[in-house]
C-alpha positions in Angstrom: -70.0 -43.8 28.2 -72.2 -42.1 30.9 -72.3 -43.5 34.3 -76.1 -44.7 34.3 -74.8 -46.7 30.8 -71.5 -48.2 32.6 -73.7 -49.5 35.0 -76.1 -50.9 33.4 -73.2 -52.5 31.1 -71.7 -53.6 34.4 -75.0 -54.9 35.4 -75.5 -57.4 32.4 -72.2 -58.6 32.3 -72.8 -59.7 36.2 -76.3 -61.4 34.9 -74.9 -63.0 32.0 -71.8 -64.5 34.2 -74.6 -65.9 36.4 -76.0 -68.0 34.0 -72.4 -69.9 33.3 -71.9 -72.1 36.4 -68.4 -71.3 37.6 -67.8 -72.8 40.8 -64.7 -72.2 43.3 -62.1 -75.2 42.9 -61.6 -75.2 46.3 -64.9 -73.6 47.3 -65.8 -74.8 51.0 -62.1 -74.4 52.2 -60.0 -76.7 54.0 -63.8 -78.8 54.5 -64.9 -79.0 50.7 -64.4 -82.0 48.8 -61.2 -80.7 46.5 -59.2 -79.9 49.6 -60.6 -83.1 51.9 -59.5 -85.2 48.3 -56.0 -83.3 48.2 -55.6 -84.3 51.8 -55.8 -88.0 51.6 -53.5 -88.1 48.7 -50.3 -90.3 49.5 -47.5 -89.7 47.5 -45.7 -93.0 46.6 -41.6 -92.8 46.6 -40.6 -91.2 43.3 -37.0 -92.7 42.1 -34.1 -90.4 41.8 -33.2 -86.8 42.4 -36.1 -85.3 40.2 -38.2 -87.9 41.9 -36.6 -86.5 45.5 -37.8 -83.2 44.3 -41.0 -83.7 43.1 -42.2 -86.0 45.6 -41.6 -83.3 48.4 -43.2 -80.5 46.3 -46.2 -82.6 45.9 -46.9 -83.4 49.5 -45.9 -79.9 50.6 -48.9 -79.2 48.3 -51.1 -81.8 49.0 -50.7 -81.1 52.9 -50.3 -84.6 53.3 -50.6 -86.5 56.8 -53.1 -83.9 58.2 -54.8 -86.2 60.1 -56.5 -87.7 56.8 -56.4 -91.5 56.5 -55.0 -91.8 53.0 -57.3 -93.4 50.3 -55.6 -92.3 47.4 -52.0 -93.4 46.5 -50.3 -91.3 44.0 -47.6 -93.4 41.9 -45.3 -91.0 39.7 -42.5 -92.2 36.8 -40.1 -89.6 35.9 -38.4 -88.9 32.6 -35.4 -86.3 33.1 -33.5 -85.2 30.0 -31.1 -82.9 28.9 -29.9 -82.6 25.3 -27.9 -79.7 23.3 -29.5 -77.4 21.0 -26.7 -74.6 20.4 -23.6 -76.4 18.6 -20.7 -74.5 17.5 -18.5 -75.3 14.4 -15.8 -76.8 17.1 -19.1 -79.5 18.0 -19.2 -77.9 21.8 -22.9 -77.1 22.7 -23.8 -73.9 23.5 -27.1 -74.3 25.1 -29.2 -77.1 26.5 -32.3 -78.3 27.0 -34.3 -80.2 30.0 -37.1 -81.6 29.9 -39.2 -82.9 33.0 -42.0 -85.3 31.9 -44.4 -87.1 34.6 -46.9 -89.8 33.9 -48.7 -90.3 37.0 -51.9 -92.6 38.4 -54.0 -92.0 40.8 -55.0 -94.9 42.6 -58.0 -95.7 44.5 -56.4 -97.8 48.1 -59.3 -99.8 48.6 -59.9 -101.2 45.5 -56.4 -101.2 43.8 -58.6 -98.9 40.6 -57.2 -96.6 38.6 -58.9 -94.0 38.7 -56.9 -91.2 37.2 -53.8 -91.5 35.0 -52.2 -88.5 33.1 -49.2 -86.8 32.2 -47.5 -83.6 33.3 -44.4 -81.8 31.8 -42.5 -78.7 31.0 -38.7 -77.8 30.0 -36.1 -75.0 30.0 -33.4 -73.6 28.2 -30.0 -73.8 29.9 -27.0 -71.6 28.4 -24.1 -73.5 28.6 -20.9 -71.1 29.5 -16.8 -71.5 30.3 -17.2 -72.6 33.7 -18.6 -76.4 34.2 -19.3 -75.4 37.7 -21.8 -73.0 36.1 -23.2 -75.0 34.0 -24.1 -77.8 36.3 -25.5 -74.9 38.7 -27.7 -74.0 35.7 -29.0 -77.3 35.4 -29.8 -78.4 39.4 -31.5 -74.9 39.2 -33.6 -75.8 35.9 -34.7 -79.0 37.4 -35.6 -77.4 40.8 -37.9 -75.2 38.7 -39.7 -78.1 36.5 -40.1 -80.0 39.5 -42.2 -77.3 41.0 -44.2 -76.4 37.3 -44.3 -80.7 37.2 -46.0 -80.7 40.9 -48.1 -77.5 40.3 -49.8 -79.6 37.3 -50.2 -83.1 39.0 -52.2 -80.9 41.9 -54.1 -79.0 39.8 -55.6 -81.9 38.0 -56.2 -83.8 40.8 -58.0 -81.3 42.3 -60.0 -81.4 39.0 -60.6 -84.9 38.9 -62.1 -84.1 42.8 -64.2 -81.6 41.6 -66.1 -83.9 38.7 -66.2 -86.9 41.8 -68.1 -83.7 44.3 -70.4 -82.9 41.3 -71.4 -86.8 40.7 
């Protein structure tokens, strides 16, 4: 292609992206309404280690206690399970499975409303070797990484549900 006719190309590709309405997430910075929304987010005590975990990746994402009066209050139920895939003929399992499953509300202080509830969730595959010490290292580390996917997707679609509230 000649340079005039890459930049014309260029040119109506930018017009016809124009037309679509894509807007920033967090457009307007720490002072738009996703990122003033994330802010008054409180996280509510989650139960157990995965909870432990989740819980602080969530308000180390939400930036929680910034000076924001809360006026959302984040209530999270885990489900943590690990179950064998890889069995040998001797019945000892080769590799595992956990899953990390949240089911989360957002609710509204003021009013006690509901006014989100989803689910979040991912899982890995664990090899299960000689050494139990191994093993269990494998697993802690697993769940250290779900609880980080598991928090990455509660944030992100609260910050959606933010987003649709600004546009209202």
């Amino acid at each position: 292609m000649k340079p005039t006719a890459l930049g014309a190309a260029a040119l109506l590709c930018l017009a016809a992206l124009s037309g679509c309405q894509l807007q920033p997430l967090y457009g307007g910075g720490v002072n738009g309404p996703v990122q003033s929304t994330l802010a008054a987010v409180q996280v509510a005590p989650i139960e157990g280690q995965a909870g432990w975990l989740v819980g602080n990746a969530l308000r180390d994402r939400l930036e929680t206690g910034q000076g924001t009066a809360p006026r959302y209050r984040l209530e999270v139920r885990l489900d943590d399970r690990i179950a064998g895939l890889g069995v040998k003929r001797d019945d000892s399992v080769t590799r595992e499975r956990r899953t990390l499953r949240a089911r989360y509300q957002l609710v509204e202080i003021s009013t006690g409303t509901v006014v989100l509830d989803a689910t979040a969730g991912s899982d890995a595959g664990i090899d299960v070797v000689g050494s139990e010490y191994a093993t269990i290292a494998a697993e802690r580390s697993a769940l250290e990484r779900l609880t980080e996917i598991v928090a990455d997707q509660i944030v992100a679609r609260i910050a959606r549900f933010a987003q649709s509230q600004a546009a209202r």
